[in-house]
Backbone as a ProteinNet text record, in pm:
[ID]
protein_1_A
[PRIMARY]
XXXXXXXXXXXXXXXXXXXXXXXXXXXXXXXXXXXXXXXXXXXXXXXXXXXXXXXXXXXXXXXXXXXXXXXXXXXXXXXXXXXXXXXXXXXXXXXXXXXXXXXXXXXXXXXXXXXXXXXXXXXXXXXXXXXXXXXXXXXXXXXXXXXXXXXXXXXXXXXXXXXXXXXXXXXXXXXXXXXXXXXXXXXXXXXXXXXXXXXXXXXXXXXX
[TERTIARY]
10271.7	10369.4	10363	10496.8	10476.5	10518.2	10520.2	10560	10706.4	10794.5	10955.8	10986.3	10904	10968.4	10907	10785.4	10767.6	10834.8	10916.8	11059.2	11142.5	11208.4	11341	11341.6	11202.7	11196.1	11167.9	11200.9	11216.1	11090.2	10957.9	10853.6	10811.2	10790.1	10759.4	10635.2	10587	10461.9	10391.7	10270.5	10220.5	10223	10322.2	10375	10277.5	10313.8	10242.6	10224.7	10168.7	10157.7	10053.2	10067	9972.3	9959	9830.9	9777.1	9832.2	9885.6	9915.9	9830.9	9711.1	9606.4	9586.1	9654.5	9665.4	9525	9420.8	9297.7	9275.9	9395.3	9433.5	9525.2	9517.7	9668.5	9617.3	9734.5	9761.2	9794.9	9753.4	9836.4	9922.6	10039.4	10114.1	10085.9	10058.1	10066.5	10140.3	10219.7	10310	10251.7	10228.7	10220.9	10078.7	9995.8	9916.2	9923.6	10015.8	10064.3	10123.1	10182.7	10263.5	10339.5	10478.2	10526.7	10488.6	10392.5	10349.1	10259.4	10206.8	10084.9	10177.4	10306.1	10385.4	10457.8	10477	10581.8	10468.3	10341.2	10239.3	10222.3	10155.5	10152.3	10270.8	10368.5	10523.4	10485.7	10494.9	10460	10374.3	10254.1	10123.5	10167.3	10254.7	10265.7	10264.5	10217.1	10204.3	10341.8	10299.7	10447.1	10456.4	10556.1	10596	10520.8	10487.3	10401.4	10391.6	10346.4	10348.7	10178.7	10129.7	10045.7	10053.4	10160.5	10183.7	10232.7	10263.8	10245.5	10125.1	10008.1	9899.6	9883.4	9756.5	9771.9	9723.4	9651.5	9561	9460.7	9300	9197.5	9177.8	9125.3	9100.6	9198.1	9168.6	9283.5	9208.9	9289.8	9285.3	9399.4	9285.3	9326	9309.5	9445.7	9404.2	9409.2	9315.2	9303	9327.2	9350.9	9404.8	9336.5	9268.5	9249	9324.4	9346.3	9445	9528	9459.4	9499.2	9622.4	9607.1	9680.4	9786.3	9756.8	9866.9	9986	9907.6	10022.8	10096	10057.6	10166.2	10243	10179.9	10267.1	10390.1	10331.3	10451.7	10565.3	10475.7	10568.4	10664.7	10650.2	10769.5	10844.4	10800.7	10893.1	10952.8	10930.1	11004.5	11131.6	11113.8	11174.7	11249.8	11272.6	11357.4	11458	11414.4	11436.1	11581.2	11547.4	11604.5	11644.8	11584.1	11655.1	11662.2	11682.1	11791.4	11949.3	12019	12139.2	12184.4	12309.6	12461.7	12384.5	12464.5	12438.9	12265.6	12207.7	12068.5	11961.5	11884.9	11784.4	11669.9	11579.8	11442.3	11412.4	11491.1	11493	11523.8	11616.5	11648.1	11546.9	11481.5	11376.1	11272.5	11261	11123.6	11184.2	11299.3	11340.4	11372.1	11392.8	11414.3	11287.8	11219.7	11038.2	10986.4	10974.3	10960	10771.4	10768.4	10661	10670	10824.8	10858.4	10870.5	10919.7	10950.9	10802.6	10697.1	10520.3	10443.1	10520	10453.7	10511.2	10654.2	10708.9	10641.7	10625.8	10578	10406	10316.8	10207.2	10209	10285.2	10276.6	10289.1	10366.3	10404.5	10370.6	10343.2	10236.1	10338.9	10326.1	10352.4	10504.9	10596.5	10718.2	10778.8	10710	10764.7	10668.3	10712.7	10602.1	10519.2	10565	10486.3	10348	10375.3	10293.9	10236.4	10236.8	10146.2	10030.1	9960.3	9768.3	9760.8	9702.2	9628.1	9573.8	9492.6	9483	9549.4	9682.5	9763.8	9801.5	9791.2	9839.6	9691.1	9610.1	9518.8	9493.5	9482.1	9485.3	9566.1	9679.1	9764.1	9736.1	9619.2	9567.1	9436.9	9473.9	9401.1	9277.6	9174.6	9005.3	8989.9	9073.7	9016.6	9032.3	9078.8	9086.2	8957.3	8907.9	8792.7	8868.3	8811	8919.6	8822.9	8876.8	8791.3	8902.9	8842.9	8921.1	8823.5	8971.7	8992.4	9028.4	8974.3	9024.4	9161.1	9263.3	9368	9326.5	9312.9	9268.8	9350.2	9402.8	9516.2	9420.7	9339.2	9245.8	9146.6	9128.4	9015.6	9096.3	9189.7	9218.7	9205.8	9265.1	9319.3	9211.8	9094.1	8978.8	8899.4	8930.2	8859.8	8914.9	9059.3	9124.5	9046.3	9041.1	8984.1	8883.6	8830.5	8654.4	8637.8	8684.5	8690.7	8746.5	8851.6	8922.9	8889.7	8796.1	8840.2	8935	9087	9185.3	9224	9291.5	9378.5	9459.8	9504.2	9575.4	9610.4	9741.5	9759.1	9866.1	9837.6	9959.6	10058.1	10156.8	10268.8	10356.8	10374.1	10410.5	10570	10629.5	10756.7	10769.7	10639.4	10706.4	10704.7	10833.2	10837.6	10726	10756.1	10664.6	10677.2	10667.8	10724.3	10633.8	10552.4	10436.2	10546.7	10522.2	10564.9	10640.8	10568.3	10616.2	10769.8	10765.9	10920.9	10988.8	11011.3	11124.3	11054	11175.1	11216.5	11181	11254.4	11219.8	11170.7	11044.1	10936.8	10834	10821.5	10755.3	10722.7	10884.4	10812.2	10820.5	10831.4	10824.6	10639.3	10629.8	10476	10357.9	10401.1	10333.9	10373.5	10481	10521.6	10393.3	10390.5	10312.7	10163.6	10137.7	10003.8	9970.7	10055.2	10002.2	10003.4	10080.4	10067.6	9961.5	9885.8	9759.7	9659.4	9608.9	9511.7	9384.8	9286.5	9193.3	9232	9347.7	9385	9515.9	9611.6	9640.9	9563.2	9441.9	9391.4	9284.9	9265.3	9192.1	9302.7	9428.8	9492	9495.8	9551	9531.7	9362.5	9302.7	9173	9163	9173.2	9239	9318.3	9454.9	9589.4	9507.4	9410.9	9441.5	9277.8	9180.5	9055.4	9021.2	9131	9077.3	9053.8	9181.7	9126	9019	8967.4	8843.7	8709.5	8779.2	8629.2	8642.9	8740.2	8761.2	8708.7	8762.3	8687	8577.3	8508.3	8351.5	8269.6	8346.1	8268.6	8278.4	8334	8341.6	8270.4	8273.8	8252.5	8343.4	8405.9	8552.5	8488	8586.1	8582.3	8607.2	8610.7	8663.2	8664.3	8588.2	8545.1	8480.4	8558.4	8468.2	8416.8
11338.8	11290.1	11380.4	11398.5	11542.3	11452.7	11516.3	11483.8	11425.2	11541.2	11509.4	11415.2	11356.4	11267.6	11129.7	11109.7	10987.6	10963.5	11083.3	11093.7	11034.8	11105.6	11070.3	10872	10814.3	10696.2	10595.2	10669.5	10620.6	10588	10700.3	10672.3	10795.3	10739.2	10877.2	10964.3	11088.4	11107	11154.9	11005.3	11032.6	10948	10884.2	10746.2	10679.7	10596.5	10451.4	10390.7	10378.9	10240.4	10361.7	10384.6	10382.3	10278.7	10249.3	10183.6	10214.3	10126.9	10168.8	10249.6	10278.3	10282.9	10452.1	10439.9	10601.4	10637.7	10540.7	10582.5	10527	10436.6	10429	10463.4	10501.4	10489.7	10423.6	10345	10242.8	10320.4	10431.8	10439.3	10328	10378.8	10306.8	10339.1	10239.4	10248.4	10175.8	10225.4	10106.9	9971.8	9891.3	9749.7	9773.4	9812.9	9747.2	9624	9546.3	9443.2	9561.1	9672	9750.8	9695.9	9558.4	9571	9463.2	9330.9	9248.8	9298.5	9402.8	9501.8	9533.1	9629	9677.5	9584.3	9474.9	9379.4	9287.6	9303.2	9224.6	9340.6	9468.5	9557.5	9629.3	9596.2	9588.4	9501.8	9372.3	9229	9314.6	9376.5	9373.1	9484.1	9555.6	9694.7	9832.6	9792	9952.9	10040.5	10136.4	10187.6	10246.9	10294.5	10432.8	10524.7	10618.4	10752.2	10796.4	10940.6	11027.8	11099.8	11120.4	11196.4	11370.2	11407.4	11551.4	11529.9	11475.1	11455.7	11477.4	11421.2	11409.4	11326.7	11323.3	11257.5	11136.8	11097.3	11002.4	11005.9	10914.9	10916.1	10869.2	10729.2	10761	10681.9	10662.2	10660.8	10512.9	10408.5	10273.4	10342.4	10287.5	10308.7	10205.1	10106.2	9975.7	10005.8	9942.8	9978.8	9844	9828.6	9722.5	9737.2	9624.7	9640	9748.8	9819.7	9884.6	9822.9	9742.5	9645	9514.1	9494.3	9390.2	9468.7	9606.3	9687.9	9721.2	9749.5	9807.5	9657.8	9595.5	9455.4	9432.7	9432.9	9411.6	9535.2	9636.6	9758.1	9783.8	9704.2	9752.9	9665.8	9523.1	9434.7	9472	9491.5	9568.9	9677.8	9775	9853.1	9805.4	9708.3	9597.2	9559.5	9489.1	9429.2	9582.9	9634.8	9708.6	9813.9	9839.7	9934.6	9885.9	9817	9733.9	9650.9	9561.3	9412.7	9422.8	9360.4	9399.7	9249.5	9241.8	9105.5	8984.5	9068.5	8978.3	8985.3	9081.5	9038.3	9056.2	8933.4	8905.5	8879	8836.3	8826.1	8716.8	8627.1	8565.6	8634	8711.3	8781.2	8933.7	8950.1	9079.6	8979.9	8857	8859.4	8767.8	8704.7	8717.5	8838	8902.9	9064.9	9157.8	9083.6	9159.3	9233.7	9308.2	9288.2	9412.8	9416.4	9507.4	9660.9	9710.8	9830.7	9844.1	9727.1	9766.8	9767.6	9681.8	9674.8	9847.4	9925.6	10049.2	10113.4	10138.7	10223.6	10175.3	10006.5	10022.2	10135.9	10071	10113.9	10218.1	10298	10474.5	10597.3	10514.1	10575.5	10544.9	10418.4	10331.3	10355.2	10548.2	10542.6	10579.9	10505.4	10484.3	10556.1	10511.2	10514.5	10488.5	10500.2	10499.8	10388.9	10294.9	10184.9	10158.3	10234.1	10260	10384.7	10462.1	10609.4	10554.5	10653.8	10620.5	10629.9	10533.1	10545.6	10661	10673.8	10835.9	10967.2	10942.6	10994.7	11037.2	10925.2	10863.4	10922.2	10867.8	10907.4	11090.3	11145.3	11273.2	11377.9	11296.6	11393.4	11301.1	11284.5	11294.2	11381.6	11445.3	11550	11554.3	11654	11633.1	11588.1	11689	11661.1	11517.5	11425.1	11290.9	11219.4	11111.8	11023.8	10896.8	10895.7	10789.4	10692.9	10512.9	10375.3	10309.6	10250.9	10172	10063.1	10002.7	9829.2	9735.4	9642.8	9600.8	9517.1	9509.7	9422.3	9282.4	9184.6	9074.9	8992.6	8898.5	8825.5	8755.1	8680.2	8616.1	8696.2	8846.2	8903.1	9026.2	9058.9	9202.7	9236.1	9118.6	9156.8	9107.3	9064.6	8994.1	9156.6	9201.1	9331.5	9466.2	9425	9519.5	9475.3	9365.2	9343.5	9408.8	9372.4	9419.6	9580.1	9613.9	9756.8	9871.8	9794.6	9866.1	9802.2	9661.3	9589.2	9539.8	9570.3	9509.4	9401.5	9301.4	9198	9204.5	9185.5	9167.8	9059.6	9009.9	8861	8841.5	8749.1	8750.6	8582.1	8646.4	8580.8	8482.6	8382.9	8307	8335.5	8301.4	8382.1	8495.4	8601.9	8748.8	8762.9	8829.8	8849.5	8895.1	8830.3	8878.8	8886.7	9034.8	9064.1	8987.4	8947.8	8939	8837.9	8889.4	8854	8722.8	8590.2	8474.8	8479	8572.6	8580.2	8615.3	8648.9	8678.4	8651.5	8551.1	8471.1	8579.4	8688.9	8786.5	8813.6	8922.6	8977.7	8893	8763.1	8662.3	8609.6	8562.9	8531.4	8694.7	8826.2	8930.5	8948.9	8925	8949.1	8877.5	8713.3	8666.5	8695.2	8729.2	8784.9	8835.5	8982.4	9087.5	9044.7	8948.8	8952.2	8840.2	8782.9	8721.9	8807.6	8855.2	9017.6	9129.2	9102.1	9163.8	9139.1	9249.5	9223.4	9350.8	9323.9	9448.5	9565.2	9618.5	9746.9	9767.7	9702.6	9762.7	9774.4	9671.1	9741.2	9864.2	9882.9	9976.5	10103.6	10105.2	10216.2	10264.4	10128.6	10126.8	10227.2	10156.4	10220.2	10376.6	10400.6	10561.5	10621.2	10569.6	10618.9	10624.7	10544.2	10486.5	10534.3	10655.9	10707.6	10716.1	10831.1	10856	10787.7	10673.6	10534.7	10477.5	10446.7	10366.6	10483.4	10596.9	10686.2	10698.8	10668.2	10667.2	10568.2	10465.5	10317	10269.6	10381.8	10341	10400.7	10555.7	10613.6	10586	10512	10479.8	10310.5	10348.2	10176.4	10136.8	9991.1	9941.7	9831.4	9794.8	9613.2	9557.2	9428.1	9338.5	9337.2	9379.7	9360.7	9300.1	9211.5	9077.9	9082.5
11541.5	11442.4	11320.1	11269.4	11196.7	11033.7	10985.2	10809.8	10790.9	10909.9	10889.4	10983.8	11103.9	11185.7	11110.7	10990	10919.1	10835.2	10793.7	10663.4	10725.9	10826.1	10884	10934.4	10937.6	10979.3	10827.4	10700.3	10622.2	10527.2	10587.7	10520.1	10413.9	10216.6	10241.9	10233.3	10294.7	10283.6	10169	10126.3	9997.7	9903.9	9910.2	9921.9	9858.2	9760.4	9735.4	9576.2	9521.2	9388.5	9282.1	9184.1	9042.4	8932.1	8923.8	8789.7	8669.1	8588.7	8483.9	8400.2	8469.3	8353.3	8452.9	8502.2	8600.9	8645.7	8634.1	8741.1	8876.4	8948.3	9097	9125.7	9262.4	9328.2	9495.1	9560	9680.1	9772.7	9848.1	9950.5	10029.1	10066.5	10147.2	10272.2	10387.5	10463.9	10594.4	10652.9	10714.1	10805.5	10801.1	10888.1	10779	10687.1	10662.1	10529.3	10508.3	10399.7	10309.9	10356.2	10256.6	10135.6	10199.6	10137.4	10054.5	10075.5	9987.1	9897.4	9929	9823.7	9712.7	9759.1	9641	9547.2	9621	9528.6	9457.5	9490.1	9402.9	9260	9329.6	9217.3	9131.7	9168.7	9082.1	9006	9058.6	8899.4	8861.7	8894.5	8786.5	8756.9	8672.3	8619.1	8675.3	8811.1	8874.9	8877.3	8933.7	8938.1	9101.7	9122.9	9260.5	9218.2	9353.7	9268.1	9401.9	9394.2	9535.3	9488.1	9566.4	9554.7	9548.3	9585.6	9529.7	9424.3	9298.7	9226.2	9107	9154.8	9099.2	8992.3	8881.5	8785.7	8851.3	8925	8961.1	8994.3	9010.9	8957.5	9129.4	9185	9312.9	9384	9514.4	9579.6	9689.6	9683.7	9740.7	9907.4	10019.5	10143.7	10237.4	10211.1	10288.9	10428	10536.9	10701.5	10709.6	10876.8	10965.3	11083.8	11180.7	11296.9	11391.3	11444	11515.2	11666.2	11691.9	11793.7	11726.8	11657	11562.1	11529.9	11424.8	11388.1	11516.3	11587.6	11694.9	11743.4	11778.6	11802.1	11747.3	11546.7	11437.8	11441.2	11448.7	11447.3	11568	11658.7	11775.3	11747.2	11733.2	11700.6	11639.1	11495.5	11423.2	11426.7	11526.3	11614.7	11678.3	11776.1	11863.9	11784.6	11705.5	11658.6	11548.7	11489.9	11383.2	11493.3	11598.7	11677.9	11810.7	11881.3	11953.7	11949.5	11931.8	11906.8	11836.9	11853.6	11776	11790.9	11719.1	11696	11789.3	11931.5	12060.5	12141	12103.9	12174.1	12075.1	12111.4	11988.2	12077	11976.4	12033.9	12158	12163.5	12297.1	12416.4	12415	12492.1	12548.9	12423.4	12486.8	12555.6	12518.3	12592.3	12730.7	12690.7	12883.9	12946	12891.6	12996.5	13038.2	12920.3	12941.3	13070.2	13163	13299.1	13325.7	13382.4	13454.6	13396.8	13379.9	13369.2	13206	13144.3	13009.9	12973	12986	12968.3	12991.2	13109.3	13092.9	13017.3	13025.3	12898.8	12788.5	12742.5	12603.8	12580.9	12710.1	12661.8	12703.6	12747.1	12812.7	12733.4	12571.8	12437	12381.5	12322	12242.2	12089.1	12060.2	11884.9	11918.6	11838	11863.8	11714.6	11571.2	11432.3	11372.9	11239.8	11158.6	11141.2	11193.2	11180.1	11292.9	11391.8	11491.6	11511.9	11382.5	11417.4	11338	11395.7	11402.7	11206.4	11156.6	10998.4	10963.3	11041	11056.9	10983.5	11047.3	11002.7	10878.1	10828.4	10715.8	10614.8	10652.2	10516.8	10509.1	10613.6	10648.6	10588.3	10494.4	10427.4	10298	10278.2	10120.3	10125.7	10002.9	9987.6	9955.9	10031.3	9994	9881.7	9774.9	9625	9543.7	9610.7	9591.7	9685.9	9559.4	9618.8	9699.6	9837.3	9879	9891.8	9877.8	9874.9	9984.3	10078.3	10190.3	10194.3	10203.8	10200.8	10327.5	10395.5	10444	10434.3	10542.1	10508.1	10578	10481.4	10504.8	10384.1	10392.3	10359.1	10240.5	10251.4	10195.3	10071	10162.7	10070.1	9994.8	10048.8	10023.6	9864.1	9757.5	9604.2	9572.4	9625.1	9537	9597.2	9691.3	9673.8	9601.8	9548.2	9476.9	9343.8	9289.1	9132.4	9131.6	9256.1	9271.7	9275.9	9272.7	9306.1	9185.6	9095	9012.1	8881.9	8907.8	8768.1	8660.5	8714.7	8675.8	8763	8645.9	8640.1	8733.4	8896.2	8999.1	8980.4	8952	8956.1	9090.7	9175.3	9263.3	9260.1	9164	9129.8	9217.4	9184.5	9310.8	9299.6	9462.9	9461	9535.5	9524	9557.8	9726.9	9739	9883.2	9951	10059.3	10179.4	10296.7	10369.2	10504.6	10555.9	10592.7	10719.9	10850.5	10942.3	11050.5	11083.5	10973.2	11009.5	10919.2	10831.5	10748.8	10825.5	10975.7	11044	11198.9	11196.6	11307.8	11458.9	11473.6	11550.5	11573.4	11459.5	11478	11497.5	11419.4	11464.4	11639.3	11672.8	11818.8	11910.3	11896.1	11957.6	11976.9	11803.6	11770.7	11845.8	11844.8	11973.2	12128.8	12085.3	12305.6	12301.1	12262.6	12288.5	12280.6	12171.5	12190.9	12264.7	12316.1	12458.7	12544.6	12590.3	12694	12708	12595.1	12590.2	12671.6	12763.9	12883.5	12830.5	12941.4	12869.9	12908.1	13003.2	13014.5	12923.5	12833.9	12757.1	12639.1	12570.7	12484.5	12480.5	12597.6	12670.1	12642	12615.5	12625.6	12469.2	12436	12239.8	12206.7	12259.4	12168	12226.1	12329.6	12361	12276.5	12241.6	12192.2	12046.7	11988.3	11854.6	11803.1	11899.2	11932.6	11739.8	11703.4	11526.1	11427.1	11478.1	11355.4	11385	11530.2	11557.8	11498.3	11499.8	11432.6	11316.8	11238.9	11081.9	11007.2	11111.7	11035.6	11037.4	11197	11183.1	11109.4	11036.3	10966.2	10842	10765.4	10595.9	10604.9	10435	10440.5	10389	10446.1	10391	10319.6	10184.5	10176.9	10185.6	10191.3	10247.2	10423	10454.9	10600.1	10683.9	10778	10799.5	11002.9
[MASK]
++++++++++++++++++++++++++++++++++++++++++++++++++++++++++++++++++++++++++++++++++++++++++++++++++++++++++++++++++++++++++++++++++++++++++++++++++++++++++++++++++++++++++++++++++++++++++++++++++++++++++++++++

């Protein structure tokens, strides 16, 4: 996955949130609570910011199980690109069959939401200190305070993608992870080899 095929899918590389106080920045990363991270750190003052840019101090790198991510992304694949008017998520998972199950796991990374984290942290640059976080719903902003020592407040109201906000990706998200046997995650942890060595080699927080 190259720089211009995560552009052209609407991501951009480098992407993510600064502290007002310009000694963090959030990478963005797709399916990891991207967009509830940004619309929390919008209320709290942050801003947009790219890392070619510069002018930031260290760099917050939230991770995700990779088994979870890919379900979450693939749905949102599914629905985002195929589904349309007349066929919706009822309809993919009655059409579900033997053949559509290998095509899915035979490609696995479809878009940006399903390329390896990896990826993603790999085009931030050595000269940045990177701190990774787990994405954990519960812990994640009590490990952002913890970590940065600012005031995170999360505002009641602000949107939030996570899966159960749409009807679609929601029941797609459980199709799939009922469909989960030990030879497709057996393929995931193959397909998905750099994040499982990325995440075993740092220490994250919020990691349970």
């Amino acid at each position: 996955m190259t720089p211009n095929n995560l552009i052209a899918r609407g991501h951009l590389i480098g992407g993510g949130l600064r502290s007002p106080d310009h000694q963090w920045f959030v990478l963005v990363v797709p399916k990891n609570a991207s967009s509830y991270t940004t619309n929390v750190l919008i209320k709290n003052g942050w801003e947009h910011w790219n890392l070619s840019l510069g002018d930031v101090g260290r760099v917050i790198v939230p991770l995700r199980d990779p088994v979870e991510r890919w379900v979450s992304g693939t749905a949102t694949y599914c629905c985002s690109y195929l589904l349309v008017a007349n066929y919706g998520s009822e309809h993919f998972c009655a059409d579900y069959n033997e053949l559509v199950e290998r095509l899915l796991v035979d490609n696995m990374i479809f878009d940006d939401h399903t390329t390896p984290q990896s990826v993603f942290v790999g085009f931030v640059p050595d000269s940045f200190e990177k701190t990774y976080v787990w994405v954990n719903r519960e812990t994640f902003f009590d490990s952002m305070r913890s970590i940065t020592g600012l005031d995170i407040i999360e505002h009641e109201g602000i949107y939030d993608n996570r899966k159960d906000s749409n009807d679609d990706i929601s029941r797609i998200s459980d199709f799939l992870k009922e469909r989960l046997n030990e030879k497709i995650v057996s393929q995931i942890k193959i397909k998905y080899s750099n994040d499982y060595n990325m995440i075993g080699s740092v220490a994250i927080h919020g990691k349970r």
